[in-house]
GUPA-461691 format. One line per field, with one value per residue (C-alpha): residue in one letter; residue number from 1; x, z, y. Coordinates in steps of 0.1 Angstrom, whole numbers, padded with zeros to 4 digits, always signed. Each point is the difference from the previous one (the first is absolute). Layout:
N
residu = c(A ...) .
num = c(NUM ...) .
X = c(X ...) .
Z = c(Z ...) .
Y = c(Y ...) .
END
This chain:
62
residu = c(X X X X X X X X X X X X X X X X X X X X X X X X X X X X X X X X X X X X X X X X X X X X X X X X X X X X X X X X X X X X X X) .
num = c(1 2 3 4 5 6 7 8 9 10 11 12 13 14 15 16 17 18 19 20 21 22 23 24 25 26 27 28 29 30 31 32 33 34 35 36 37 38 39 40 41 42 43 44 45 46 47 48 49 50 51 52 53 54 55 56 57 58 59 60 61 62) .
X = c(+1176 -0029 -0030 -0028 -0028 -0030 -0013 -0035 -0016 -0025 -0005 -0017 -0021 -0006 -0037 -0025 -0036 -0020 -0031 +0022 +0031 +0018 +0031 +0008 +0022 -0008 +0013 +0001 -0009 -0025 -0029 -0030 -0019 +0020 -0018 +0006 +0008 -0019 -0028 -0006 +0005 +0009 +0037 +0011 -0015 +0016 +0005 +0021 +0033 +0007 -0029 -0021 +0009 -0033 +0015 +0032 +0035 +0022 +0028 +0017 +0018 +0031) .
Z = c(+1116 +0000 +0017 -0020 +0024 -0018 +0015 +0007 -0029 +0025 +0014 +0025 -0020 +0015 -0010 +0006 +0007 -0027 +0023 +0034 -0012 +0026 -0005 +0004 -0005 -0019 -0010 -0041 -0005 +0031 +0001 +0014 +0000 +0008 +0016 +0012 +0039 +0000 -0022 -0007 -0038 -0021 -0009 -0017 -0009 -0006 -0030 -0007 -0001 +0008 +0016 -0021 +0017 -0007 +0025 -0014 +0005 +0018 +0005 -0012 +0037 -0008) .
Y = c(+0795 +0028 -0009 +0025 +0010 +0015 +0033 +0007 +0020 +0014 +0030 +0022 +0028 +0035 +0012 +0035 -0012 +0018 +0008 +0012 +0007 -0024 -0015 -0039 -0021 -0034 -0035 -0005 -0032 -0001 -0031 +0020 +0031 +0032 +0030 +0034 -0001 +0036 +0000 -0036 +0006 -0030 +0006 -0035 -0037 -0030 -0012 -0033 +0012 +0039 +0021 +0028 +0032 +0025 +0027 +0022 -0012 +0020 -0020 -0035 -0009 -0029) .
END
């Protein structure tokens, strides 16, 4: 008897603020407002299922 678990299909996202050039780490499928820890630049919304990245991706982190 197999007992299927289903994996997250989530995933941590590695991104280069456009304005500072700082790197972050951020959630994919985050529910609010992500901004830059340096410069305060507005890196991802919320939408209702995945977030829109508007900085560069760096990195897909599983």
């Amino acid at each position: 008897m197999k007992i299927m678990i289903k994996e997250p299909n989530s995933k941590f996202i590695k991104v280069r603020c456009n304005k500072c050039k700082n790197e972050q780490i951020i959630f994919g499928k985050s529910a609010t407002k992500i901004d830059c820890l340096v410069c305060g630049q507005n890196l991802s919304t919320s939408t209702a299922g995945k977030s829109k990245i508007k900085a560069r991706i760096l990195e897909v982190l599983e």
